[in-house]
C-alpha positions in Angstrom: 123.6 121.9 112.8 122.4 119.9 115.8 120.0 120.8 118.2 119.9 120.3 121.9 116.2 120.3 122.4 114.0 116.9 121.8 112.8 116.1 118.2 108.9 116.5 118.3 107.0 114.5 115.7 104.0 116.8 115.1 100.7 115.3 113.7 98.2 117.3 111.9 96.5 118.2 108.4 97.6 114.4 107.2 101.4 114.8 107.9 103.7 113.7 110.3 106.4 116.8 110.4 109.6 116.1 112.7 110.7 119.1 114.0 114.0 119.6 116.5 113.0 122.3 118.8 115.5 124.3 119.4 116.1 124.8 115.3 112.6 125.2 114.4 108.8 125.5 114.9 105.9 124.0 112.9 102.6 125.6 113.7 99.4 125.1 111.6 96.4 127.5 110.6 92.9 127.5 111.1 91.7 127.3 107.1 88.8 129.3 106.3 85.5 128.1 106.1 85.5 128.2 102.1 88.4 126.9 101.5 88.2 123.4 103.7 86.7 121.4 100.9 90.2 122.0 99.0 92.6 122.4 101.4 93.5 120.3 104.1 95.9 122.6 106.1 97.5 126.2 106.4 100.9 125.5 108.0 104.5 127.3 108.7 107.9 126.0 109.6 109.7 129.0 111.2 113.6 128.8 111.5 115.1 129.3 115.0 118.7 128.7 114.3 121.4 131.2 113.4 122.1 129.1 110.2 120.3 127.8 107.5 118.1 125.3 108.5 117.3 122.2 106.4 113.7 120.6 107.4 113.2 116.8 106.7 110.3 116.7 104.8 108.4 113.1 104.6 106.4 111.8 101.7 102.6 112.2 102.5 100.5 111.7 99.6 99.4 115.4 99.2 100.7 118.5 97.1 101.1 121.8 98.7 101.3 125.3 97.4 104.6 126.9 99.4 105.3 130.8 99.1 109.5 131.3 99.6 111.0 134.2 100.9 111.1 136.0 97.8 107.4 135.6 97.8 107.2 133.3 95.2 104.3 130.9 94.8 105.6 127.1 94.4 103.3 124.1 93.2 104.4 121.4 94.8 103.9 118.0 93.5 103.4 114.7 95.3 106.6 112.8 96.1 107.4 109.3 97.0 110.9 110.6 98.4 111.8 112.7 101.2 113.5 115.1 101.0 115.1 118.4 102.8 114.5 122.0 102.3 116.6 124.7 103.7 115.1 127.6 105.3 117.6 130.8 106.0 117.8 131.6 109.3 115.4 133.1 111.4 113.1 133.4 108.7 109.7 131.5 108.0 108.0 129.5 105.2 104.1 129.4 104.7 102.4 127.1 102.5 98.7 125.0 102.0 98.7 121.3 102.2 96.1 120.3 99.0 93.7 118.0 99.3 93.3 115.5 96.1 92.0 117.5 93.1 93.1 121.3 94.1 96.3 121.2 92.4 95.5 120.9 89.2 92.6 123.4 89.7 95.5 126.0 90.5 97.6 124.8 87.6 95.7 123.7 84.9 98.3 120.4 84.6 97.1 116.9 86.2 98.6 115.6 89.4 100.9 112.7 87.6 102.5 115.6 85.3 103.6 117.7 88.8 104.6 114.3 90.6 108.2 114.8 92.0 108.2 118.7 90.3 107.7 122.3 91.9 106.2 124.4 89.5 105.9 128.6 89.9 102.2 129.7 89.9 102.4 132.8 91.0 104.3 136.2 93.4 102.1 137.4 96.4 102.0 141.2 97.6 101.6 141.1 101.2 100.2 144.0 103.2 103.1 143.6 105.1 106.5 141.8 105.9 105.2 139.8 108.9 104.6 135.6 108.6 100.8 136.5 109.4 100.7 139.3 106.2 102.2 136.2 103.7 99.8 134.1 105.2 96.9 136.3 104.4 97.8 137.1 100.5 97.9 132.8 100.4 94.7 132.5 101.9 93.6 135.5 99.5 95.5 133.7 96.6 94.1 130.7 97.3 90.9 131.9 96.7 90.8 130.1 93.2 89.9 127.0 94.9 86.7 128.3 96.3 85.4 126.3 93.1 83.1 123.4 94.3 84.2 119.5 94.0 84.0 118.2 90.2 82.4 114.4 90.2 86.1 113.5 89.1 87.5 115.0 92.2 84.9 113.6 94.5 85.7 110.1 93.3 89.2 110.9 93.5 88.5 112.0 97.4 86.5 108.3 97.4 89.2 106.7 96.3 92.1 107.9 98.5 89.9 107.5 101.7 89.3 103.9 100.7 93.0 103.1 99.9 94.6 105.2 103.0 92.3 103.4 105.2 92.8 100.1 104.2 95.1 98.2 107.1 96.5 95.9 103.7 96.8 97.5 99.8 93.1 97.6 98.4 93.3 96.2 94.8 92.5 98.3 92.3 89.4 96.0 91.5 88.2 96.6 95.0 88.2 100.4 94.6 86.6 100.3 91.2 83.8 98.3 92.5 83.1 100.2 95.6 83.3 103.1 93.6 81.2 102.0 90.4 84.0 102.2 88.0 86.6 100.7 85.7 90.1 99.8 86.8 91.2 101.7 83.9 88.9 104.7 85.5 90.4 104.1 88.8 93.8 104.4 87.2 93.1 107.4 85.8 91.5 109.3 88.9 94.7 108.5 91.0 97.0 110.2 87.6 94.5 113.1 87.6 94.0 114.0 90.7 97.1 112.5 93.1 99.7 112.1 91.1 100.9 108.6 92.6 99.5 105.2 91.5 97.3 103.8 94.4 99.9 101.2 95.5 102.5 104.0 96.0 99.4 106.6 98.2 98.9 103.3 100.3 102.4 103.0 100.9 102.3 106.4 102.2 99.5 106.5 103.7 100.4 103.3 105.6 104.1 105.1 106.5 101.7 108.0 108.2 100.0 105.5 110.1 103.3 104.2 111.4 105.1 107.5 112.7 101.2 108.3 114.2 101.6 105.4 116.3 105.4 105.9 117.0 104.8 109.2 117.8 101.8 109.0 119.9 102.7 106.1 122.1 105.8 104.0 123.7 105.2 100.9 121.3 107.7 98.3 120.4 108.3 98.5 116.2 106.7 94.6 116.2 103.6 96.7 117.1 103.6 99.6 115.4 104.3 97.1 112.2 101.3 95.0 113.1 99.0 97.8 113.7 100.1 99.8 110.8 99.4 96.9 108.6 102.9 95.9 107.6 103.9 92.2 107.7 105.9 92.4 109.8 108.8 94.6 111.7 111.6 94.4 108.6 108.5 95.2 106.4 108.6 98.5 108.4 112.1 99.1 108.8 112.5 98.7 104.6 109.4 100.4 103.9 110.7 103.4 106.4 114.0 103.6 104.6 112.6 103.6 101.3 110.5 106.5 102.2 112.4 108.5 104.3 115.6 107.7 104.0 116.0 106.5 107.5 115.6 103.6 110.2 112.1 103.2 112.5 114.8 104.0 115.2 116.7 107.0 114.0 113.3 108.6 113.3 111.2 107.9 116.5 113.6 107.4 119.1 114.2 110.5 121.7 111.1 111.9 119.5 108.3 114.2 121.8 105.4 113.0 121.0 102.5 115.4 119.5 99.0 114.2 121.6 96.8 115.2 118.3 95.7 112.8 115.9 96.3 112.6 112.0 92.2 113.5 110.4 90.7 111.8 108.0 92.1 111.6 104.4 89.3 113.9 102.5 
């Protein structure tokens, strides 16, 4: 169902969410002090529309934990796909974007076994039926992840700021040095605790970087390729496809860009 309001490419918590404004609204949540080290962002995607609504969701590197309208708690693996998910209308869906690490903590299971898989965890009992109610039983069930950073997951959190913020694909050799490990070890802390192999996160990572700057800023795609780090504009336009599904163009043109900036990757 087709909106008349603009797309708006909102940046924030590591993910670029395109949202059509007169069909939806994306807002994020201030995450509590104790859960920061583990969570990168509280989010909701409200639908506006008097029909099912069916959000494009990019890959981004992360997992999230989303609760449904029946209250369920979903474990959310990475993904190197996008994908869509309907929301019924004029209803909302809350969920945690995960920093590297905090999904397995919830789930016992390493990242690599949850890649491309949603996984039930859990059923909240909200105070109340409201968006803000769900939100706090999360936050309250999130609470498991109050546990402090393992050495694993700290090299994991190492690893994926080194790889995102590489303009060209680290080699796994490169990592392992700067971090003091094996390549096998490096290997490893990506299955663990990310789920993708680090040529796939930088992929991802380097997508991000794109939509940032075509969200952001009037550039041509020649320079939002060369600044992103691809090789050059059909690098993009493949890469973009392969990720999302969709052309540079269908995805940033008539887009209202957010003024916020994508954080770091820890």
């Amino acid at each position: 169902m087709p909106g008349s309001g603009l797309p708006r490419l909102v940046l924030g918590g590591g993910a670029s969410v395109l949202v059509d404004s007169d069909l939806a609204e994306y807002a994020e949540c201030t995450v509590p002090v104790i859960l920061r080290h583990q969570v990168r962002a509280l989010w909701q995607v409200r639908a506006l529309s008097p029909g099912t609504w069916r959000h494009p969701v990019f890959p981004d590197g992360y997992s999230d934990v989303v609760v449904t309208g029946a209250l369920r708690v979903l474990a959310v693996g990475p993904s190197h796909r996008a994908h869509h998910q309907p929301i019924p209308a004029e209803s909302a869906v809350v969920g945690a974007r995960l920093r590297p690490g905090a999904l397995s903590i919830l789930t016992g299971m390493t990242a690599d076994d949850l890649c491309g898989r949603v996984v039930r965890i859990g059923t909240l009992e909200p105070a109340g039926p409201a968006t803000g109610d769900v939100m706090a039983a999360l936050v309250a069930f999130l609470g498991q992840l109050t546990v402090p950073h393992t050495p694993s997951q700290v090299r994991a959190l190492r690893a994926c700021e080194l790889v995102s913020t590489a303009v060209r694909a680290p080699s796994i050799r490169s990592v392992a040095d700067a971090l003091g490990i094996s390549e096998r070890s490096v290997r490893s802390v990506f299955a663990e605790h990310v789920g993708l192999p680090p040529s796939t996160f930088h992929q991802i990572r380097r997508l991000q970087r794109a939509l940032v700057l075509g969200g952001a800023r009037r550039l041509s795609l020649a320079e939002i390729a060369h600044r992103s780090g691809y090789s050059d504009q059909a690098h993009l336009c493949r890469q973009m496809r392969t990720l999302t599904g969709l052309t540079p163009g269908s995805v940033l043109s008539n887009v209202a860009p957010d003024p916020r900036a994508l954080d770091p990757v820890r």
